[in-house]
C-alpha positions as CSV (number, residue, x, y, z in Angstrom):
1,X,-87.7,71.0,-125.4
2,X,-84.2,72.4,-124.1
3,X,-80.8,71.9,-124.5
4,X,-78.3,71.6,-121.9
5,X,-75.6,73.9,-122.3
6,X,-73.6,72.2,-119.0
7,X,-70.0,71.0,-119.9
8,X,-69.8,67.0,-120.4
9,X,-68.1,65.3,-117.6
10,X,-65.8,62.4,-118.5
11,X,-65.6,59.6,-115.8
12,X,-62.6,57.7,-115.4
13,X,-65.0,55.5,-113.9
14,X,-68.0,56.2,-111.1
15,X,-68.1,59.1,-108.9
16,X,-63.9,59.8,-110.4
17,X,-64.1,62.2,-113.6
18,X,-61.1,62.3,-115.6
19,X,-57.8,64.7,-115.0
20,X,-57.2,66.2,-118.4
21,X,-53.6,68.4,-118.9
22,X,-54.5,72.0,-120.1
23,X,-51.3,71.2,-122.3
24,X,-49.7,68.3,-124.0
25,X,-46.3,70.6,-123.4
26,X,-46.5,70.5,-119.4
27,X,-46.5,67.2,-119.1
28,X,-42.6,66.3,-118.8
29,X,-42.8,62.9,-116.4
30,X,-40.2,60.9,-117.1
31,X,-39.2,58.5,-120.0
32,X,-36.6,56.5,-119.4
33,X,-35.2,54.4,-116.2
34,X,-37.1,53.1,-113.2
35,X,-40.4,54.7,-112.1
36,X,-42.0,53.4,-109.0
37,X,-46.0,54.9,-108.9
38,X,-47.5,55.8,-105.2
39,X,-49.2,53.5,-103.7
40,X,-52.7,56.0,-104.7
41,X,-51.9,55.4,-108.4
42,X,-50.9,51.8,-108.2
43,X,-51.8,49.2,-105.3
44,X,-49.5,46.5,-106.4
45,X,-46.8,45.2,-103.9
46,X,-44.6,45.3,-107.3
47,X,-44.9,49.2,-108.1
48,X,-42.0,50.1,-110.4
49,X,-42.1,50.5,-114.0
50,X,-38.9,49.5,-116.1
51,X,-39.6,52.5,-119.1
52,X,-37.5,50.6,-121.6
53,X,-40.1,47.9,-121.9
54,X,-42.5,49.0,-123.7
55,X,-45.2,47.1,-122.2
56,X,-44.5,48.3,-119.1
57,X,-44.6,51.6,-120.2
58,X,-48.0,51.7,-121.8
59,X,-48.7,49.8,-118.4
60,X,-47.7,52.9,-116.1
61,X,-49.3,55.4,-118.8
62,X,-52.7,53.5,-118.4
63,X,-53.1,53.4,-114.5
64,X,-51.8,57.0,-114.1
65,X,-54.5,58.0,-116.7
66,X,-57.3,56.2,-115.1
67,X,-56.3,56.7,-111.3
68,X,-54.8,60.2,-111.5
69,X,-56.6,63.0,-109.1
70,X,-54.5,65.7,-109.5
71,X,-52.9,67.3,-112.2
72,X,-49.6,66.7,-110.6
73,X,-49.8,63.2,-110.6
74,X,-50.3,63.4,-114.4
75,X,-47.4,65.9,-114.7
76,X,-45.3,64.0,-112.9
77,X,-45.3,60.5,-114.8
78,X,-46.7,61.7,-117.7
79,X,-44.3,62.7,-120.6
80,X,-46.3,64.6,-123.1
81,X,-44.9,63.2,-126.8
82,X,-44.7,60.2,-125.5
83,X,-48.6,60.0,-124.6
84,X,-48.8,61.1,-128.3
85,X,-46.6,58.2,-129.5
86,X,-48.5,55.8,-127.7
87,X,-52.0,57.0,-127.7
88,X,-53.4,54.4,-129.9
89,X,-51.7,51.9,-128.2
90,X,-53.5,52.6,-124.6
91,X,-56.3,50.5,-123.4
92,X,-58.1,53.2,-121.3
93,X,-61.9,54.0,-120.4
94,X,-64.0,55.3,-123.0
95,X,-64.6,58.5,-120.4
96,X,-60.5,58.5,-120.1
97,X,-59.9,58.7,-124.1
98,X,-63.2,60.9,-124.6
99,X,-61.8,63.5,-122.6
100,X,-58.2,63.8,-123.6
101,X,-59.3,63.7,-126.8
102,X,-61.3,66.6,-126.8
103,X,-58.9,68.6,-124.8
104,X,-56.4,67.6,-127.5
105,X,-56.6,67.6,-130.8
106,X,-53.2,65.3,-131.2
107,X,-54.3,62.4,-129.3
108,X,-57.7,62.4,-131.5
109,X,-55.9,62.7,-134.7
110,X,-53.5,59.5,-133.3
111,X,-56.6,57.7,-132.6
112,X,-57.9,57.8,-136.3
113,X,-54.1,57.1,-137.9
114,X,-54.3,53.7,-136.2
């Protein structure tokens, strides 16, 4: 019998894996004010995100974690201690969460405080 020694692929969902930061420090999107996603990241006629809500803001951090191909995208609208604050909080893919959280200790160790 052998063991496969090929790196697990996270799917955000089918045939999309997941976009996982190399750090939790580059990710500087923003945290405050009005964001307004792409179109790629968010098909909704109604596209802006008021920050202040929080709601809203797990809201934006959700569909940028699941719909994100690039790593800018995630840089861009992604603020790195925020997504720590508010890990637990996200209702994202199991293949979303499994990845980040192996990529980052943090996130996993905010999953198991909640």
């Amino acid at each position: 019998m052998s063991v496969s020694t090929a790196p697990v692929m996270h799917l955000a969902r089918p045939h999309r894996p997941v976009v996982v930061a190399g750090t939790l420090s580059e990710l500087r999107g923003p945290t405050t004010g009005l964001v307004e996603l792409p179109l790629r990241l968010w098909w909704n006629p109604h596209r802006a995100f008021d920050l202040s809500q929080h709601t809203m803001l797990l809201w934006m951090y959700e569909n940028v974690l699941r719909e994100a191909i690039r790593i800018d995208e995630i840089q861009a609208y992604i603020d790195g201690p925020t997504l720590v604050r508010v890990w637990a909080e996200l209702n994202l893919p199991r293949g979303v969460r499994a990845a980040w959280e192996a990529r980052h200790r943090r996130l996993k160790e905010a999953s198991a405080r909640r």
